[in-house]
C-alpha positions as CSV (number, residue, x, y, z in Angstrom):
1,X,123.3,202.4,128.3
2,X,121.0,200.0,127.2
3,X,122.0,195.8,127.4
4,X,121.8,194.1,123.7
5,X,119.3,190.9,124.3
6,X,120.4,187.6,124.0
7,X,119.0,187.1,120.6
8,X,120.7,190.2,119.5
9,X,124.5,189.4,120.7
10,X,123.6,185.7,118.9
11,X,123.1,187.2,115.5
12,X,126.2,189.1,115.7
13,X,127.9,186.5,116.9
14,X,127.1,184.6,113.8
15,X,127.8,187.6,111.7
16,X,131.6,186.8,112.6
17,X,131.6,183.3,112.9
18,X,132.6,182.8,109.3
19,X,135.3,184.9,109.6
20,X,138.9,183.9,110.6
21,X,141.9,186.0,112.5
22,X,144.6,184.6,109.7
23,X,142.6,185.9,106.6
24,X,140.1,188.4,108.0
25,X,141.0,192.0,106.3
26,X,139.9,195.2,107.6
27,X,137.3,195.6,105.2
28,X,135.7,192.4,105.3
29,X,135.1,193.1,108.9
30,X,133.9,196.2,108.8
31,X,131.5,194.6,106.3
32,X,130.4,191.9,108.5
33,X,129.5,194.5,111.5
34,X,128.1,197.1,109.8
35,X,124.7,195.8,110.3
36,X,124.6,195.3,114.2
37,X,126.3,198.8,115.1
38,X,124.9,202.2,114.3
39,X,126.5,204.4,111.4
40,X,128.7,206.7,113.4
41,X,130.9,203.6,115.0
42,X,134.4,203.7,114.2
43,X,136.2,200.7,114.5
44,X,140.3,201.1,116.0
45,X,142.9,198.3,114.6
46,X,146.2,199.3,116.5
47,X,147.1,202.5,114.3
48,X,144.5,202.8,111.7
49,X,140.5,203.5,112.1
50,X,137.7,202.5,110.0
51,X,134.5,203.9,110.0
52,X,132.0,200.7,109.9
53,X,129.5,201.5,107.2
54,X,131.7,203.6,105.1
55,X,134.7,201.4,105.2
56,X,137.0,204.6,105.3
57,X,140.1,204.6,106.8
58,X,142.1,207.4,108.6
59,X,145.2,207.6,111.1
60,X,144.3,206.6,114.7
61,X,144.5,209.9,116.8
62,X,145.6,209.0,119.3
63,X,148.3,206.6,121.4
64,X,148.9,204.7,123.6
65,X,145.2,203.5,123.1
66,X,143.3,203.8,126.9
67,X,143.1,200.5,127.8
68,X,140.1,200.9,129.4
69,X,136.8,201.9,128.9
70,X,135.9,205.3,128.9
71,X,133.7,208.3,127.4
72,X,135.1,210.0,124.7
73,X,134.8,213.3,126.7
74,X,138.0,211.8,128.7
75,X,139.8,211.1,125.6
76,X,139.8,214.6,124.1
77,X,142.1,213.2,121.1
78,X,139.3,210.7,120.4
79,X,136.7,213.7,119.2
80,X,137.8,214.2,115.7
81,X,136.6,210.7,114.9
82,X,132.9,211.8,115.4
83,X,130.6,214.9,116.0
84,X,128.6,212.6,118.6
85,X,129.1,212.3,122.5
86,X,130.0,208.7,122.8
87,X,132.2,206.2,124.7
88,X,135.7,203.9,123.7
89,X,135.3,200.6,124.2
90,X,138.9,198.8,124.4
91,X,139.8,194.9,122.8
92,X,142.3,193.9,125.3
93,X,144.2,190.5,123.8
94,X,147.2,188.5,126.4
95,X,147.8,192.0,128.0
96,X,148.1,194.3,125.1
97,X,145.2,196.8,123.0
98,X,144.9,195.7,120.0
99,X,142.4,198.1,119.1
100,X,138.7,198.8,120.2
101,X,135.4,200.6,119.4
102,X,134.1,204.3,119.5
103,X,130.7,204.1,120.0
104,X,127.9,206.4,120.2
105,X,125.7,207.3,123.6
106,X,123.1,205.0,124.6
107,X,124.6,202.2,122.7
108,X,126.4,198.8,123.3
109,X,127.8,195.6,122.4
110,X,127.7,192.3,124.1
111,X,130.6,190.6,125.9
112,X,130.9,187.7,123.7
113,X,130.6,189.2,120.8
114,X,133.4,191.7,122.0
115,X,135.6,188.7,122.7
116,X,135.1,187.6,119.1
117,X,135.7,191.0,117.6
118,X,139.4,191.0,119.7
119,X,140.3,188.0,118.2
120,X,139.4,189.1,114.6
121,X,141.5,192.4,115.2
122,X,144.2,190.8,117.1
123,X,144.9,188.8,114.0
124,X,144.2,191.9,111.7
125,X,146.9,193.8,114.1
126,X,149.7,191.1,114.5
127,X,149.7,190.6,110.5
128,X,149.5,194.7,109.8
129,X,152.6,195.2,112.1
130,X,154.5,192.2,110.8
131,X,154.1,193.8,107.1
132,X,155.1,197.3,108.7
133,X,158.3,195.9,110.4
134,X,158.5,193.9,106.9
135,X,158.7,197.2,104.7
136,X,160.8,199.2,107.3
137,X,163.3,196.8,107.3
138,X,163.6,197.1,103.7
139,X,163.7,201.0,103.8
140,X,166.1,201.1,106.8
141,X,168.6,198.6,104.2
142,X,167.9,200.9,101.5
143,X,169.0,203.7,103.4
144,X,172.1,201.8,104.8
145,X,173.3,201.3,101.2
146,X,172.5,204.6,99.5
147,X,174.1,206.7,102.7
148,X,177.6,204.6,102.3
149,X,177.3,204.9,98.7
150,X,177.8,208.7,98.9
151,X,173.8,210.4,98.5
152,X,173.7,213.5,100.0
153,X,171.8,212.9,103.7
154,X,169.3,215.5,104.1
155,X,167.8,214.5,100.9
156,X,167.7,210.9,101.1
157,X,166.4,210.7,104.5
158,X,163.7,213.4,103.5
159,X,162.8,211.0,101.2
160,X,162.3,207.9,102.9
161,X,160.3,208.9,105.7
162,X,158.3,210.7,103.2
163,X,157.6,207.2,101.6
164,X,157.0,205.6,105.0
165,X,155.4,207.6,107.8
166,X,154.5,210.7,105.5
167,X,156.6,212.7,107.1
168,X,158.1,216.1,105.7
169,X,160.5,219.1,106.8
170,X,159.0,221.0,109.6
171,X,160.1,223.8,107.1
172,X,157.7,223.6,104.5
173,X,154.6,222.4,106.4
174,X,152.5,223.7,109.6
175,X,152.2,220.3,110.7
176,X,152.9,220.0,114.6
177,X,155.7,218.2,115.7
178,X,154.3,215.7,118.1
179,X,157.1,214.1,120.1
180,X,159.7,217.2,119.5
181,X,162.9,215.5,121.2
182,X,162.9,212.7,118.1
183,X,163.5,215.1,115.7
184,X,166.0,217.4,117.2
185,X,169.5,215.9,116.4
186,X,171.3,217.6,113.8
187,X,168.9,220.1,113.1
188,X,166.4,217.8,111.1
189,X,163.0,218.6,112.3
190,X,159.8,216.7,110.7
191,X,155.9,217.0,111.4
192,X,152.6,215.8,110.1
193,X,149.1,216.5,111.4
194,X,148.8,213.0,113.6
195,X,150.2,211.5,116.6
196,X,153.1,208.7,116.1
197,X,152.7,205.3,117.3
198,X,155.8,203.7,119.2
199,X,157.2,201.3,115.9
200,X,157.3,204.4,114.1
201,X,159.3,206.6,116.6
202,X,161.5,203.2,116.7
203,X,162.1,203.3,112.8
204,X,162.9,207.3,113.1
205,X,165.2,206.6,115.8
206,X,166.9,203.7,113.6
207,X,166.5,205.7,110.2
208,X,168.3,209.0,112.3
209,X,171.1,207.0,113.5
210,X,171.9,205.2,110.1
211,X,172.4,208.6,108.6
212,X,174.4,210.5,111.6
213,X,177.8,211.9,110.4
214,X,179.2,210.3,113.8
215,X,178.3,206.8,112.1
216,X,181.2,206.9,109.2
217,X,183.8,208.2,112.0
218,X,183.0,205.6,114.6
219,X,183.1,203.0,111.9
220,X,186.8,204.6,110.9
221,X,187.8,204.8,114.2
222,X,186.9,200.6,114.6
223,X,188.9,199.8,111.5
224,X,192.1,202.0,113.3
225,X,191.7,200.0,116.2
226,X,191.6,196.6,114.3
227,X,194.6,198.1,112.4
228,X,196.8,198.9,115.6
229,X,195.7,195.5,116.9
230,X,197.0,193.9,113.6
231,X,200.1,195.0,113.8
232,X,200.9,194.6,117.8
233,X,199.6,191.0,117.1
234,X,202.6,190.7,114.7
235,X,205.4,192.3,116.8
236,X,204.0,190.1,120.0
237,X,204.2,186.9,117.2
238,X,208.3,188.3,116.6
239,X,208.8,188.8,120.7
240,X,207.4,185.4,121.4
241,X,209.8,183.7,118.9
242,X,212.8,185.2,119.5
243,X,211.8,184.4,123.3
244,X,210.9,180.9,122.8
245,X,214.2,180.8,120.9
246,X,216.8,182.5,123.4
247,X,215.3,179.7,126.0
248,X,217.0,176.8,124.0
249,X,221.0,178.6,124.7
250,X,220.4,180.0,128.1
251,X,221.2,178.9,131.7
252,X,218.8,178.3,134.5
253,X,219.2,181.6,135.9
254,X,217.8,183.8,132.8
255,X,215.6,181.2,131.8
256,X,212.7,182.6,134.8
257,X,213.4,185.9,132.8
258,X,212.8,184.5,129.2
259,X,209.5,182.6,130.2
260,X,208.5,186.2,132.0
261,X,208.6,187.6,128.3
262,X,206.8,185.5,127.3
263,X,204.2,185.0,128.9
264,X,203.7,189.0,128.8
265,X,204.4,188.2,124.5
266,X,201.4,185.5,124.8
267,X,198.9,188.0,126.7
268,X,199.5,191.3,125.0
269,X,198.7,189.2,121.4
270,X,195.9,187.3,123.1
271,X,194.6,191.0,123.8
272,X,195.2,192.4,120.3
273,X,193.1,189.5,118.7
274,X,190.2,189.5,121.0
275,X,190.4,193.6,120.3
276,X,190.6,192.7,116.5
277,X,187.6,190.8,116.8
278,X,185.8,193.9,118.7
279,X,186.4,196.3,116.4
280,X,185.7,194.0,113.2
281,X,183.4,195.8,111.0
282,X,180.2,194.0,110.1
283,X,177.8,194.9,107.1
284,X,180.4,196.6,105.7
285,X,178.2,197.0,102.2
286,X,180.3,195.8,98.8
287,X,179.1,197.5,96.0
288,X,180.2,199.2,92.8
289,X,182.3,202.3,93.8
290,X,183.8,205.1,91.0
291,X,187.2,205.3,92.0
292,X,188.3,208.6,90.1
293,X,185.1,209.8,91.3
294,X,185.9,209.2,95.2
295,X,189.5,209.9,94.4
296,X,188.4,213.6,93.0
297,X,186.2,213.9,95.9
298,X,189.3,213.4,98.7
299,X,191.9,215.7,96.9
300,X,188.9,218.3,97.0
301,X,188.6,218.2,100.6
302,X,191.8,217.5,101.6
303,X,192.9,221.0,99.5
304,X,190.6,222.0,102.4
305,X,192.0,220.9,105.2
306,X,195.2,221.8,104.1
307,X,194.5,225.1,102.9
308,X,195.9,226.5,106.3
309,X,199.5,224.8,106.6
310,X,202.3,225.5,104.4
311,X,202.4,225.9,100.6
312,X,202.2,222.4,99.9
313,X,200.3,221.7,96.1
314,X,198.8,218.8,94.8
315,X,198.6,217.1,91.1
316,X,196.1,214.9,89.8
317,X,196.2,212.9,87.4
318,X,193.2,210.3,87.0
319,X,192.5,208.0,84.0
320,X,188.6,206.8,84.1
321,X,189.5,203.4,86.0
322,X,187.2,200.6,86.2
323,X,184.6,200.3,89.3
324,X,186.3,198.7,92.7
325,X,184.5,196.6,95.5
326,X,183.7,198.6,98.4
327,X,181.5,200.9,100.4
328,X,182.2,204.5,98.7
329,X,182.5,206.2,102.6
330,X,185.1,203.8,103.8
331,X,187.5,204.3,100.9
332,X,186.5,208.3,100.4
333,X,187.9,208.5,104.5
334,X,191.0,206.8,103.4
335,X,192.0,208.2,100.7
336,X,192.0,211.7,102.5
337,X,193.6,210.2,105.2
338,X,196.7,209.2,102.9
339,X,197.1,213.0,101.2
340,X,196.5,214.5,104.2
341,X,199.6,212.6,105.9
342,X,201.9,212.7,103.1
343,X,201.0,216.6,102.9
344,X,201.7,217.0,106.7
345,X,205.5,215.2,106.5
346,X,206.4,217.3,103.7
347,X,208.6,220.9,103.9
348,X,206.9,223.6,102.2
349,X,206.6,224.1,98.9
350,X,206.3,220.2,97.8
351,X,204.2,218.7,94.6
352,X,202.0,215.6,95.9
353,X,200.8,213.6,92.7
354,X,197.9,212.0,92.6
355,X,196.9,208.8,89.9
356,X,195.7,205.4,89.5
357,X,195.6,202.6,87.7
358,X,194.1,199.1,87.1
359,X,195.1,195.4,86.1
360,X,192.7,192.5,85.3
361,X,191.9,192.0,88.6
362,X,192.8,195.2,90.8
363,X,192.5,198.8,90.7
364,X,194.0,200.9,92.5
365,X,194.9,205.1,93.4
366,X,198.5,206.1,93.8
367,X,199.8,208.9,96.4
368,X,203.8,210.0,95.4
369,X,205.3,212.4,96.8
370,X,208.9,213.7,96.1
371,X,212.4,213.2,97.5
372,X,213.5,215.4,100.2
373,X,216.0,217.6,99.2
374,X,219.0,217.5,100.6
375,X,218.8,220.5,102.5
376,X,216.3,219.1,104.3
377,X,216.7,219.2,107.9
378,X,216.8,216.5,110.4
379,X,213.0,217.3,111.8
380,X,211.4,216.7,108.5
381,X,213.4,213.6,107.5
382,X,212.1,212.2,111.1
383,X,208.8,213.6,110.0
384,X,208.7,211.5,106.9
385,X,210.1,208.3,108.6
386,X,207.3,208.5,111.3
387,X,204.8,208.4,108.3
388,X,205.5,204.9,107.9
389,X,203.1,204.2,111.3
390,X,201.2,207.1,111.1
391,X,197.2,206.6,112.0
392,X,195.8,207.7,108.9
393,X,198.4,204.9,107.2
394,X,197.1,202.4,109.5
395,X,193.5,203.6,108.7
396,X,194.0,203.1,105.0
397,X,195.9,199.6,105.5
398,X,193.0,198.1,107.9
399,X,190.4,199.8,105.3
400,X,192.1,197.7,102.1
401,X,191.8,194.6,104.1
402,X,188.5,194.7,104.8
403,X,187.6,195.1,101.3
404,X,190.0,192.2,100.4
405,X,193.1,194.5,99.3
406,X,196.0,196.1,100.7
407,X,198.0,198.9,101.1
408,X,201.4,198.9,98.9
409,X,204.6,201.3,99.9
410,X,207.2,201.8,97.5
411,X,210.1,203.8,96.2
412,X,209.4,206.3,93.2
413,X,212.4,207.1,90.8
414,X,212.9,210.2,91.9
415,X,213.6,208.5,95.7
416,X,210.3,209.8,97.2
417,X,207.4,207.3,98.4
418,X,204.5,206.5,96.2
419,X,201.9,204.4,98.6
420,X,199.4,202.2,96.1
421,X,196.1,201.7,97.8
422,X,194.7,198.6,96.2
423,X,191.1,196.8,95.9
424,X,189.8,194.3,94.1
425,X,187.9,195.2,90.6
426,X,184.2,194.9,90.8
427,X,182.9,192.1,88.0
428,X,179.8,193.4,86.9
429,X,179.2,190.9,84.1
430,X,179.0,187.9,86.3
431,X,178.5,189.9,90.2
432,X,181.7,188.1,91.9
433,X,184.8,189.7,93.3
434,X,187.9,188.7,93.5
435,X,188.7,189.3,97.0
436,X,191.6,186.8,97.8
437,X,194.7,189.2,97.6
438,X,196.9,188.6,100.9
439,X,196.7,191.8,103.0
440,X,199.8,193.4,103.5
């Protein structure tokens, strides 16, 4: 190739010198190098490219960008950017590519004014990814919120990578699929005609997980845990005392065996908090959840799941009750949870009602079911006492108390059990809660 003279690599240097890395836009530079580069120089700013004299901007084909330079006939991917034989000239900036030059044959560019091109596109990059992180972020929150709030999840996750890497269902386009193993999890398989850079396989990745059925159970299975760790915290708390109070009557020689207790007391709550704390459920999002609608939605698929045990039927009986404070997924889970377990203790043939209600500050759904008969044998009465600490109780307790409500377990008047699970109204007039009902 030929060298650029002296007087040359001067001019262009003063081409850029007006120019600065924390304003500089893409176009503005393209604009101020247009006239010391030939018309068929593309110009690469980490994923985008810009041919110079046109100012037109198209995907970057290809990455990881080569970080060194090459001809173009070693970078196959690099041909669809120009019909000419030419060569890529990389910007290198504190051990990452930035971006770089395509460049026709016989034609070059001077060191220094390379060195002030990187650190016009360095500051072009570092701004352009900051605003992609920016805007992801937001989408990835969006996505959080409108998955908990119930929106169906092949659609809504259609639609957001739609809006931010243009991607759509492998189904209805012949777009290849560039990295396959991204997009086979649960079926969902996207393509478009380009390559995808590594900040957008990250966002897929995040965007894929925030939307994986798995997510909802692991986060029910954490609030069982914190449950059961609740609740040995309190019998440890009863242990201890009675312990602690045995020591003041007792003789020297059961006194080793009283401090033995508890000590054992002391660790095993010491464990159950620190578990508590491990299994606490963070961005746990509050918003405006229909409880007759979620309620509807849990008798539906608990008919499901019950459909294959005994003849068990169940009533509702739903006013329209005003919006609770929660995350619709959270509540939907328990609310099964609680048919579901009052079905299963139940002899054949039982009525489970399902209702609701609200106060001024509270609403709440209400699960009865009937008095045993007395015919009843012993194994179902057992059945029905067990209840009291089954799982999906302790689910729907620990679930309440997140939310800043709790689970309520009473008597009906026929001498069944009618289990109240409560939350606080949702204030839409002035957007506070009233969260500060004791937990149960």
């Amino acid at each position: 190739m030929n060298q650029c003279t002296d007087s040359s690599a001067a001019n262009r240097s003063v081409g850029l010198a007006h120019l600065s890395p924390l304003t500089v836009t893409e176009r503005e530079l393209c604009w101020a190098l247009a006239p010391f580069v030939p018309a068929t120089t593309w110009l690469i700013i980490g994923p985008t490219a810009w041919l110079v004299h046109h100012r037109s901007v198209r995907p970057t084909p290809i990455w990881p960008l080569p970080p060194t330079a090459m001809p173009l006939t070693e970078t196959p991917a690099f041909e669809t950017l120009t019909s000419v034989q030419g060569s890529w000239v990389p910007f290198n900036v504190r051990g990452r590519v930035v971006g770089g030059l395509v460049l026709p044959d016989e034609q070059s560019v001077s060191s220094t004014v390379l060195e002030g091109l990187a650190s016009l596109v360095e500051g072009i990059y570092t701004r352009r990814m900051a605003i992609r992180q920016t805007i992801w972020q937001h989408l990835l929150e969006q996505l959080r919120v409108r998955y908990a709030a119930g929106e169906e999840r092949q659609a809504l996750l259609s639609e957001v990578l739609l809006r931010s890497l243009n991607l759509v269902p492998q189904s209805t386009t012949d777009a290849p699929i560039t990295i396959p193993h991204i997009f086979d999890k649960e079926g969902d398989r996207y393509g478009r005609s380009y390559p995808f850079w590594h900040d957008e396989l990250h966002f897929i990745e995040l965007a894929l997980a925030i939307t994986h059925p798995a997510i909802m159970q692991l986060q029910v299975v954490g609030l069982a845990a914190a449950g059961v760790a609740h609740d040995i915290n309190n019998l440890m708390t009863v242990i201890l005392g009675r312990a602690q109070l045995l020591e003041l009557d007792v003789g020297e020689d059961q006194l080793f065996d009283l401090q033995i207790i508890e000590t054992a007391a002391e660790i095993s709550a010491g464990s159950a908090r620190r578990l508590q704390r491990f299994t606490q459920v963070e961005h746990t999002v509050i918003q405006p959840v229909n409880m007759t609608t979620v309620a509807l939605a849990a008798v539906a698929e608990a008919k499901r799941e019950l459909s294959l045990l005994g003849n068990i039927q169940l009533e509702t009986s739903l006013p329209d009750l005003p919006p609770a404070a929660g995350a619709s997924g959270l509540i939907y889970t328990a609310l099964k949870n609680l048919i579901i377990s009052a079905a299963r203790s139940l002899p054949d043939g039982s009525i489970i009602q399902i209702g609701g209600a609200a106060d001024e500050h509270y609403v709440w759904i209400e699960v009865t079911d009937p008095a045993l008969p007395p015919s009843t044998d012993l194994q179902a009465i057992s059945a029905q006492i067990q209840r009291a600490h089954a799982l999906e109780l302790i689910i729907a307790r620990q679930t309440a108390r997140v939310h800043g409500g709790q689970v309520r377990i009473d008597a009906n008047q026929a001498g069944g059990t009618c289990i109240r699970f409560i939350l606080p109204r949702w204030e839409a007039q002035n957007g506070v809660t009233h969260a500060s009902m004791e937990t149960s």
